[in-house]
C-alpha positions as CSV (number, residue, x, y, z in Angstrom):
1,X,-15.0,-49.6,-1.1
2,X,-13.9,-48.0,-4.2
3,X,-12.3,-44.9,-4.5
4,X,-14.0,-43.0,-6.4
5,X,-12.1,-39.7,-6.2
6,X,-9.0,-41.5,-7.4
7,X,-11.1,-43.1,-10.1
8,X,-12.6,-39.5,-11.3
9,X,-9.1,-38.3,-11.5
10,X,-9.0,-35.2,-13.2
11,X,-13.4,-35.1,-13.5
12,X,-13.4,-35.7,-9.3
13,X,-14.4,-31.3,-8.3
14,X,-15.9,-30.8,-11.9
15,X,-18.4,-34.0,-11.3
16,X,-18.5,-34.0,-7.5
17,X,-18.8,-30.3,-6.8
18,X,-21.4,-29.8,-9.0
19,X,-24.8,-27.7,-8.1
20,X,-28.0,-28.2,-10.6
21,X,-29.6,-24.8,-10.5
22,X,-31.9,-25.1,-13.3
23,X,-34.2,-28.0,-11.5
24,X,-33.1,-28.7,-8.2
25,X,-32.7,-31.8,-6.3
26,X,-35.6,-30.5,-3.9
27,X,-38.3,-30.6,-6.9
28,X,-37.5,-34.4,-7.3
29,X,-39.3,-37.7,-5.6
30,X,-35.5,-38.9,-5.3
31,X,-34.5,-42.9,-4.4
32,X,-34.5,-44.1,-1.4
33,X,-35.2,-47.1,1.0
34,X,-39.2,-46.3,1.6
35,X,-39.5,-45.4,-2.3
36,X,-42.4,-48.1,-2.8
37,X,-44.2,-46.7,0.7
38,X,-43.7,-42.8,-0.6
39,X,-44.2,-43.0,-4.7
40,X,-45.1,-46.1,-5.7
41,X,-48.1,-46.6,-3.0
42,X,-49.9,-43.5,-4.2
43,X,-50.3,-44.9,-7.8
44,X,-53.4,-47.2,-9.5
45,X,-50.9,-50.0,-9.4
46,X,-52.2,-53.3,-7.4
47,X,-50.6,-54.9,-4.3
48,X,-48.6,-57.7,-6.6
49,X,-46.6,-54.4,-8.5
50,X,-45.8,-53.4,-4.7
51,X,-44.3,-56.6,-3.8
52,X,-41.9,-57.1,-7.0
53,X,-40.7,-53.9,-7.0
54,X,-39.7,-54.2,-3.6
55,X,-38.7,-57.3,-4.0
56,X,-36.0,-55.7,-6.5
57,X,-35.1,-53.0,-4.8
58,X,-34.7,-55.6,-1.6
59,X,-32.3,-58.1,-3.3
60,X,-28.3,-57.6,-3.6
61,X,-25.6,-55.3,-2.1
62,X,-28.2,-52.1,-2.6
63,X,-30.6,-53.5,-1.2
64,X,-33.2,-51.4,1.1
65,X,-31.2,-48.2,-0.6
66,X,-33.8,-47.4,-2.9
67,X,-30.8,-47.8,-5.9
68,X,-30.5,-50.5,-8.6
69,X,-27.9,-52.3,-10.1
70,X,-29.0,-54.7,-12.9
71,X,-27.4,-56.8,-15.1
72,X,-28.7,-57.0,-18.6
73,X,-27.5,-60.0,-21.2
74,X,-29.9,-59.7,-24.3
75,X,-27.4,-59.0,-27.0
76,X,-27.3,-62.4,-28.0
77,X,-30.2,-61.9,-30.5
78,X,-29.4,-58.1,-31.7
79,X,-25.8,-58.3,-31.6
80,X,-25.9,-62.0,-32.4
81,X,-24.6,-64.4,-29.8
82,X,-20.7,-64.2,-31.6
83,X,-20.5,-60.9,-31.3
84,X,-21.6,-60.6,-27.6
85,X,-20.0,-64.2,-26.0
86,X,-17.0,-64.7,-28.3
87,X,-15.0,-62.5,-26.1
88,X,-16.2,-64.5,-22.5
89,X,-17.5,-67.9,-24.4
90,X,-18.6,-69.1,-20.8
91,X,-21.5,-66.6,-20.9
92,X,-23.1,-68.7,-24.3
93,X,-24.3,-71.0,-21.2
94,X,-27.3,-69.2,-19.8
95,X,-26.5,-70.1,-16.1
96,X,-23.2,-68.5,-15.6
97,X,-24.7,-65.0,-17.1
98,X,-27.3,-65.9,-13.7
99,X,-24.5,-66.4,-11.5
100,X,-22.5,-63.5,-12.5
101,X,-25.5,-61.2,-11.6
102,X,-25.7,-63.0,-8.0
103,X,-21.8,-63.0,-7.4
104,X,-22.0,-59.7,-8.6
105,X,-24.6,-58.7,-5.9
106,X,-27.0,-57.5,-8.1
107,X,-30.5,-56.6,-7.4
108,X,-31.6,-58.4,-10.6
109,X,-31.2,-60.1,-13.8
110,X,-32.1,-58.8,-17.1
111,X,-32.2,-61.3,-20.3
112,X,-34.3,-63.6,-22.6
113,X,-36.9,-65.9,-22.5
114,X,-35.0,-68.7,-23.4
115,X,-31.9,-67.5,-20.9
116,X,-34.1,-67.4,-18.0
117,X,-35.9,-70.2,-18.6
118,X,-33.6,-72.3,-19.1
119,X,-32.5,-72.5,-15.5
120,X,-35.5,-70.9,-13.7
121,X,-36.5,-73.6,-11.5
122,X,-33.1,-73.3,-10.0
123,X,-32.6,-69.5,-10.0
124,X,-36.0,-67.7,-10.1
125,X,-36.3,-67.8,-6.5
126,X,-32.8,-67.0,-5.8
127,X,-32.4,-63.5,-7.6
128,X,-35.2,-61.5,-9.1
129,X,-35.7,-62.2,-13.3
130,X,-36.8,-59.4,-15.8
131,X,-38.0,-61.2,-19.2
132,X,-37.0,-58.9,-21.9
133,X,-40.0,-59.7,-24.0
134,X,-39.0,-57.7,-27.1
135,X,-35.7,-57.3,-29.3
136,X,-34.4,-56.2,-33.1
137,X,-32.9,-58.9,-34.0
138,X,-30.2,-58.5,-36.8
139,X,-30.1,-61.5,-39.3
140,X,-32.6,-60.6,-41.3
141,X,-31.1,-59.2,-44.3
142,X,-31.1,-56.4,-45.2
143,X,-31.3,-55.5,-41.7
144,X,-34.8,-53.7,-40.4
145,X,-35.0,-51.4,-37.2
146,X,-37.3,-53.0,-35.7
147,X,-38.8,-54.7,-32.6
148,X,-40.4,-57.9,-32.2
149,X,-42.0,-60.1,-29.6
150,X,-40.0,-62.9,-28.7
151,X,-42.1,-63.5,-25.4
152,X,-45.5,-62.9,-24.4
153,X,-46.5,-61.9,-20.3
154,X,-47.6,-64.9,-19.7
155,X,-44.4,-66.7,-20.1
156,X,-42.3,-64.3,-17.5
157,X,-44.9,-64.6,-14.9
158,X,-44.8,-68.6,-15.4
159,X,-41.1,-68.8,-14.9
160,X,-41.8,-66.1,-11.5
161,X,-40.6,-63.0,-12.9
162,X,-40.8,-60.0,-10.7
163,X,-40.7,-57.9,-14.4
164,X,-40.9,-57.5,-17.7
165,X,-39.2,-55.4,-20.0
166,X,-39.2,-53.8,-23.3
167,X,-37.7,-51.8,-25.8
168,X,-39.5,-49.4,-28.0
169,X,-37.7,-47.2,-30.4
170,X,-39.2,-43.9,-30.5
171,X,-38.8,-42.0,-33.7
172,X,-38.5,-45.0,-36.3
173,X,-41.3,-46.0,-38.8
174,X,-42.7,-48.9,-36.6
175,X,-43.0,-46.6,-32.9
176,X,-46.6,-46.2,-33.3
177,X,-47.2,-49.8,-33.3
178,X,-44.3,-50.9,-30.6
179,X,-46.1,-48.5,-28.4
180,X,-49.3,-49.9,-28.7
181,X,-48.0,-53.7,-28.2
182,X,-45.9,-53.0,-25.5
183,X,-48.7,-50.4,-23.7
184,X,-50.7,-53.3,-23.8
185,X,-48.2,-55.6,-22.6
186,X,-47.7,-53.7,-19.8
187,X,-51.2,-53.0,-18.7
188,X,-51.2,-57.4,-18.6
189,X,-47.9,-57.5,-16.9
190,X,-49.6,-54.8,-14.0
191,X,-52.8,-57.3,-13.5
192,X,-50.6,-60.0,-12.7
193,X,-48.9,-57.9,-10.2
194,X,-45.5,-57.8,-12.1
195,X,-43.7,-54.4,-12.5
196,X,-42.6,-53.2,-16.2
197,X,-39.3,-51.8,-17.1
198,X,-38.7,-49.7,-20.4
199,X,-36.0,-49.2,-22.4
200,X,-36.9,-46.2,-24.1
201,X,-34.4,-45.9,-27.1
202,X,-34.3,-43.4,-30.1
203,X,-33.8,-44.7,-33.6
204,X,-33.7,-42.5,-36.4
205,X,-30.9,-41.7,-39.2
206,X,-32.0,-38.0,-39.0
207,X,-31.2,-38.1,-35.9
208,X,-27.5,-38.3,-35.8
209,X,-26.0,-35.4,-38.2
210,X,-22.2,-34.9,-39.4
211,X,-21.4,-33.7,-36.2
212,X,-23.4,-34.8,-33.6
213,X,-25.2,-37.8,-32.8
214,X,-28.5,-36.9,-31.3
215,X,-30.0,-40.3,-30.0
216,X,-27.8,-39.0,-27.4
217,X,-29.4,-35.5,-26.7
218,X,-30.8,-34.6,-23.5
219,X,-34.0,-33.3,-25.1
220,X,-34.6,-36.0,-27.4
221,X,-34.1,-38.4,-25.0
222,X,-35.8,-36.8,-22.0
223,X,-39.1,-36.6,-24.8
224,X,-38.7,-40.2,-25.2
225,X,-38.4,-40.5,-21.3
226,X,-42.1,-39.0,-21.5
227,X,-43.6,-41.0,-23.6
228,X,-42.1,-44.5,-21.7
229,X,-43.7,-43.2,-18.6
230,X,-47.0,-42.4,-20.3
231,X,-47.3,-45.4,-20.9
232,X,-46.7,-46.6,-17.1
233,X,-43.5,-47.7,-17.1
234,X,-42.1,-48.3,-13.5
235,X,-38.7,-47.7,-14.4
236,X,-37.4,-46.4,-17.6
237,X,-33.8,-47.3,-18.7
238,X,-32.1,-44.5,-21.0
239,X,-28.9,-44.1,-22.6
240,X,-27.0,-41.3,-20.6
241,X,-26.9,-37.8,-22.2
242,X,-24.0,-36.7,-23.7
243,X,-25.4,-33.4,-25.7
244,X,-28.1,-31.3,-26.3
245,X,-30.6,-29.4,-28.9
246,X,-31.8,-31.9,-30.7
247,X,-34.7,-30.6,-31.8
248,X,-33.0,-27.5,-32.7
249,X,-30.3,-29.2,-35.0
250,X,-32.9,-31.4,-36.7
251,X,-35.4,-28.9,-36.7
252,X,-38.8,-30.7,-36.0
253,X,-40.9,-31.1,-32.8
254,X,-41.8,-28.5,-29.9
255,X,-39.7,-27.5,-27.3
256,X,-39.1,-24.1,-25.5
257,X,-36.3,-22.1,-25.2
258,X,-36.2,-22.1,-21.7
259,X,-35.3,-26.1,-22.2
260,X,-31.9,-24.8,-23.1
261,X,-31.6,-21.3,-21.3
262,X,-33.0,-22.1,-17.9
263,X,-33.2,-25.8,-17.2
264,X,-30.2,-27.3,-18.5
265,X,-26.8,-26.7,-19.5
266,X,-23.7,-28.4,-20.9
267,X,-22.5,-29.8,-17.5
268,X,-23.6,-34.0,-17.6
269,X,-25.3,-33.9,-14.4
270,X,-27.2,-31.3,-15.6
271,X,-28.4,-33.0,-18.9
272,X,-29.2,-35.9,-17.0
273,X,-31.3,-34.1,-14.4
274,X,-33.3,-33.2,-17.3
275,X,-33.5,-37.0,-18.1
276,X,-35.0,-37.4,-14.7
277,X,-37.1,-34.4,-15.0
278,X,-39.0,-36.3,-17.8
279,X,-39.7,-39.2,-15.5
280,X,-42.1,-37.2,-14.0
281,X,-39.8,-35.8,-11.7
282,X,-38.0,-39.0,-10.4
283,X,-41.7,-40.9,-9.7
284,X,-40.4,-43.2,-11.7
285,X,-36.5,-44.1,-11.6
286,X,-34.7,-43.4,-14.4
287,X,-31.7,-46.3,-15.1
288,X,-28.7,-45.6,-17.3
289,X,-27.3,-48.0,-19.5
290,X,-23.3,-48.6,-19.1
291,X,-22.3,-48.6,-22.8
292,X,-20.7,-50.6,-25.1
293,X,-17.2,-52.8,-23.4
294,X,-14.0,-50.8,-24.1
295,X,-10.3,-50.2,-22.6
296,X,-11.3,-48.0,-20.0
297,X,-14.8,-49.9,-18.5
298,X,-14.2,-49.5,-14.7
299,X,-13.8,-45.6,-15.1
300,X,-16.1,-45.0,-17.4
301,X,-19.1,-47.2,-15.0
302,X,-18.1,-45.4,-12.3
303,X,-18.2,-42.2,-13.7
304,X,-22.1,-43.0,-14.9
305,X,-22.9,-44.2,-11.6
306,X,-21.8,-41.4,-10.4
307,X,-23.8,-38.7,-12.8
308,X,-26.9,-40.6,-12.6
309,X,-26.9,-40.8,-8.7
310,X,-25.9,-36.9,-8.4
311,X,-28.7,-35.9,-11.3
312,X,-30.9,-37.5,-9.0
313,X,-30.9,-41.0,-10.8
314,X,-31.9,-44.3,-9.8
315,X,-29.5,-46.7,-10.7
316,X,-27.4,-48.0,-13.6
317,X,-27.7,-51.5,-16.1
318,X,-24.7,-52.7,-17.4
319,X,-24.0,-55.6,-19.5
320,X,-21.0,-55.8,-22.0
321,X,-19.0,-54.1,-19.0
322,X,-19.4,-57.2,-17.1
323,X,-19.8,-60.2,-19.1
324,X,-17.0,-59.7,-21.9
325,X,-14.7,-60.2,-19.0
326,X,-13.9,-63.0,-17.1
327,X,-16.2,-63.7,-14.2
328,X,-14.5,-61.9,-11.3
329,X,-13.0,-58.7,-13.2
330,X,-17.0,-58.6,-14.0
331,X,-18.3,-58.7,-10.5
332,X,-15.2,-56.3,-9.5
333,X,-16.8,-53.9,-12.4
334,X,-20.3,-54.6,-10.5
335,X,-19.6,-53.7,-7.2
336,X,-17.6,-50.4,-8.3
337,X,-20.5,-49.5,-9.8
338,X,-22.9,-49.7,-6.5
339,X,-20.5,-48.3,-4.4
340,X,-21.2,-45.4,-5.7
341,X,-24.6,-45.7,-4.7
342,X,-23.4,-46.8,-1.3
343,X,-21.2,-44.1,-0.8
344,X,-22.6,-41.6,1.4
345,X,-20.5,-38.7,-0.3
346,X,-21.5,-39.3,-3.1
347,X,-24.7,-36.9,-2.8
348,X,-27.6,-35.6,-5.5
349,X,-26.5,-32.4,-6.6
C-alpha cells in the first residue's frame, strides 16, 4: 500500500487533520459499497442504468467500495494525437491504452469511438467502456472553443458500453446548444439502460483575470456542477478547485455571501466539499480530473485522491498521469491513486 503520509510530506496534518465545518460530511449521500441500492435506486432511472453503474463500480481494485478510478485517453483529438502519444508512442495503438486501464486495476475505460471500437470485441466484456461521444478538436484554424459530436448513443451501446460521456463547456458562446445535444443524448443513453458521465468544464476568457484563473474557482465550478446534474448526469467529472470568488472577481451572476462566509473557506477540502455540495449533495459522485503530466505526478495524484475522498468525493480520472509514462510507472501511478481510497485512514472530513 502506499504511504500516503510520507507522500503528503509537509501537507500530511494540514490535509489529513482537516474538519469541514461549513457543510459537514453528515449532510452528504457519501460513496460507498451499496451506493446504487441507497441513491441510485430511489431515482426515475430504469433497471439497465442500475446494472452498468454497478457494473462500474464492481470492476477493478475498488471494486464493491463505492469509489472509482478511471482512465481517460481522449486527448488524441483536442491535444492532437503528437502532443498526447509522442511522449509514450505505444499508446497511438488503441489496445495498449485498454490494457493499461486493466493492468492498472481500473474500474473503467474512458476514450473514443474509434479507440474503443477498435478492439471491442476483445475488451468490451473484459473491463467496462465509456464512449466519449463529444470533443473540441483543435486543427481547425483559427482554433474555435467548441464541442462536437464525434459519436452518436447508438454506437457506444453497439460496442457494449456501460456509459457515455460528454463534455459541455459552460460559459462559452456555444453552452446553450451543447446542453441541449448532450441533455438529449443522455435522456437516449438512460432508455437504453446506459449510465452518463459529464465532464462539466468552464470555458470563458473572462474568466481567468491577471491574477487568478477562475475556471478553477470553487463557485464557478460548483455552479457548473449544478447545471451537469440538472441535466441527469450520474456522475459529473470536474477539475479540482484551487480558489474561490469567482463571481465576485468577474462580477456577473448570483451567489450569496454566505457562499464565501459560511460554507467554504480557503482550505482545498473545503472548496471541494462545496464541489460536492453542488452534486446535489454527493447523489451523484463527483470525479476529479488528475491534471496535466509533470515532474511531480505521483504526489500530486495522490494528493487529489486524497482531497476528493476527504471532501466527500467519489473518485478520481487520470489520463496524462498515466499514459505519458511507460506502462508500469503508469499502473504504479494508478494503484497509488486507489489506495487512497482503500485506505481506511484515510476518512471524509
Amino acid at each position: 500500500m502506499t504511504n500516503v503520509i510520507e507522500l503528503l510530506g509537509s501537507e500530511a496534518e494540514h490535509l489529513l487533520k482537516h474538519r469541514c465545518a461549513g457543510i459537514p460530511k453528515e449532510s452528504l449521500h457519501l460513496p460507498g459499497p451499496d451506493f446504487v441500492d441507497r441513491v441510485v435506486s430511489i431515482k426515475d432511472r430504469k433497471t439497465g442504468v442500475l446494472r452498468s453503474l454497478q457494473e462500474l463500480y464492481g470492476h477493478g481494485r475498488l471494486a464493491n467500495t463505492g469509489y472509482l478510478s478511471l482512465l481517460p485517453v481522449d486527448q488524441g483529438v483536442e491535444h492532437s494525437g503528437g502532443a498526447s502519444f509522442a511522449p509514450n508512442p505505444m499508446y497511438f495503438d488503441p489496445e495498449n491504452i485498454v490494457k493499461l486501464a486493466i493492468e492498472g486495476g481500473c474500474n473503467g475505460v474512458a476514450s473514443t469511438l474509434g479507440v474503443l471500437g477498435s478492439v471491442a470485441r476483445r475488451y468490451a466484456h473484459k473491463i467496462p467502456f465509456i464512449v466519449k461521444i463529444n470533443h473540441n478538436e483543435m486543427l481547425t484554424y483559427p482554433n474555435i472553443y467548441d464541442q462536437t459530436l464525434f459519436a452518436s448513443v447508438d454506437q457506444a451501446f453497439d460496442m457494449g458500453a456501460v456509459a457515455v460521456g460528454a463534455t459541455i463547456f459552460y460559459g462559452s458562446e456555444h453552452s446553450r446548444r451543447q446542453i441541449q445535444e448532450i441533455s438529449d443524448a443522455f435522456e437516449h443513453a438512460h432508455e437504453l439502460g446506459m449510465a452518463t458521465i459529464l465532464w462539466a468544464y468552464l470555458r470563458n476568457p473572462a474568466f481567468k483575470t491577471a491574477d487568478k484563473d477562475y475556471h478553477v474557482s470553487a463557485d464557478l465550478t460548483g455552479q457548473a456542477n449544478h447545471l451537469a446534474v440538472t441535466i441527469n448526469a450520474d456522475i459529473v467529472k470536474q477539475k479540482m478547485a484551487e480558489n474561490n470568488g469567482g463571481y465576485n472577481a468577474i462580477k456577473f451572476g448570483k451567489t450569496s455571501p454566505k457562499v464565501y462566509s459560511e460554507l467554504t473557506t480557503d482550505h482545498p477540502i473545503d472548496l471541494v466539499r462545496y464541489q460536492v455540495a453542488n452534486c446535489y449533495m454527493g447523489r451523484v459522485g463527483l470525479i476529479n480530473s488528475g491534471g496535466e503530466s509533470g515532474k511531480d505526478d505521483l504526489h500530486q495524484a495522490v494528493r487529489t485522491a486524497v482531497i476528493n475522498k476527504r471532501a466527500g468525493g467519489m473518485g478520481l480520472i487520470s489520463g496524462r498521469k498515466a499514459f505519458q509514462k511507460p506502462m508500469q510507472d503508469g499502473v504504479n501511478l494508478l494503484n497509488a491513486i486507489q489506495d487512497v481510497y482503500l485506505d481506511k485512514t484515510v476518512s471524509v472530513a
